[in-house]
N, C-alpha and C positions, 0 to 999 in steps of 0.2 A: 814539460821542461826536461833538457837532459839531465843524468843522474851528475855529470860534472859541475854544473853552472847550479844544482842544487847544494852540492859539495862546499863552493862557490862562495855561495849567497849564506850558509851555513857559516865556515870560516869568518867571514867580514861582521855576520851578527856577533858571533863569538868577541871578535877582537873588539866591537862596540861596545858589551858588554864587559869586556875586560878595562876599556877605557873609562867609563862610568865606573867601575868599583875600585882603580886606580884613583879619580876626580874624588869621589866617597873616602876612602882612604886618606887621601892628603887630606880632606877638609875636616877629617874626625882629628887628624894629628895638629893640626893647625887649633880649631876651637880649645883640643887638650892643653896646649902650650901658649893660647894667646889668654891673659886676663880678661876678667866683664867690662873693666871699667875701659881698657883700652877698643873693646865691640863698642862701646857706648857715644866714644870718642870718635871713631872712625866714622860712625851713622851720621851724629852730630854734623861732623865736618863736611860729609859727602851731603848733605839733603839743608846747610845753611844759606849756599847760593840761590837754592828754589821756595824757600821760604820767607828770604827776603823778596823776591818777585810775586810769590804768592801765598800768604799764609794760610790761604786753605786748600792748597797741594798736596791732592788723596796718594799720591804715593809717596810724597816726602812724608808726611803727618804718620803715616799708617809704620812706616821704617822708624821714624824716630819713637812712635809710640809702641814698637817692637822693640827695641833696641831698650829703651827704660824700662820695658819691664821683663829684658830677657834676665831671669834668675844664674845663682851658679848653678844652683842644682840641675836647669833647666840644658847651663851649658854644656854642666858635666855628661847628661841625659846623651845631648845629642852628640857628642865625641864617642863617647862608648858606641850608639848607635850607628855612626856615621863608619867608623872603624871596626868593629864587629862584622856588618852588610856588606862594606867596601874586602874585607879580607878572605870571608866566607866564599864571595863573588869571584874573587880573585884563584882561591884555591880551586875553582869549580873550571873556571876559563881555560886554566893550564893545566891539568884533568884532561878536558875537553880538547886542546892542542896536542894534546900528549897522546891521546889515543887513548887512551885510560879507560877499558870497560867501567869499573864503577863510578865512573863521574857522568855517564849518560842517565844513569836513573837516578840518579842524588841530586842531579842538574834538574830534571824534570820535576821533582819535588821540591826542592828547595824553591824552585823560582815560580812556582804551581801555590805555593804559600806564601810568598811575596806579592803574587798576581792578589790572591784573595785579600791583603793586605791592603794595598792599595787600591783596588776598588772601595773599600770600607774608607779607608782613608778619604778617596776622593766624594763619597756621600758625606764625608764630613767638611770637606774643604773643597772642592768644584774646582779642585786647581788641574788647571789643563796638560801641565807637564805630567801629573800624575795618570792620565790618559796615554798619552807620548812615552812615555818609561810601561806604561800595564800592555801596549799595545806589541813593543819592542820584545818584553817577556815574553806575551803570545807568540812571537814568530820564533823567535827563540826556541822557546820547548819546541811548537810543533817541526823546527829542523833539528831538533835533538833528537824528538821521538825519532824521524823519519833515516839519520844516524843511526842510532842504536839497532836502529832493526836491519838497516844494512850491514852494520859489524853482526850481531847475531846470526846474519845468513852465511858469513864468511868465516866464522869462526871453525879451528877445524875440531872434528868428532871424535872421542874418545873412545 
């Protein structure tokens, strides 16, 4: 593949990954600023129509039986985390746009421990986006790494 359309394919992962920690972001600031009881009310409301059709609706049941026992502390949990992930991601994206030497191997680390993260995760919960987001990282770093060592060849010698 040319070294352009690798370039390319680099940038767009980038900017995907800019858009997910952007999405991360807003939903850490959202969970921060929304009440439990109004998640509670919302679930309630969205999964009533499908429980009158069918009270044993494994994806209504399963949301509203989330939704009661999502804790604050559980909410608080994931705003911090959602916000934290989303920011860190973020600083890394524009880093990486920027041309920024140190954000190719901070980038390859950082999302090199989000990859191990989510594997674990997904032995714990088989959820398939967690596949879809572990796979994304993979391509990711490996157009990082394959960056970084193009900056390092052109870098000039002191």
């Amino acid at each position: 593949m040319q070294e352009r359309r690798i370039h390319q394919l680099f940038e767009v992962s980038v900017l995907l990954k800019g858009a997910h920690a952007a999405v991360e972001c807003a939903g850490g600031i959202a969970l921060a600023v929304t009440g439990n009881g109004w998640i509670r009310r919302v679930v309630a409301q969205a999964t009533q129509n499908e429980l009158l059709e069918d009270k044993q609706d494994f994806v209504a049941n399963h949301m509203l039986g989330w939704a009661q026992g999502f804790s604050i502390h559980a909410q608080h949990f994931y705003a911090w985390y959602l916000l934290s992930h989303g920011a860190v991601k973020l600083a890394l994206v524009v880093g990486l746009l920027m041309r920024k030497l140190w954000a190719y191997p901070t980038a390859i680390v950082v999302l090199g421990l989000f990859i191990i993260y989510q594997i674990y995760r997904y032995t714990q919960t088989h959820g398939l986006g967690l596949l879809l987001l572990t796979a994304l990282d993979v391509v990711v770093v490996a157009l990082t790494w394959h960056e970084y060592k193009l900056m390092r060849r052109h870098l000039p010698v002191d």
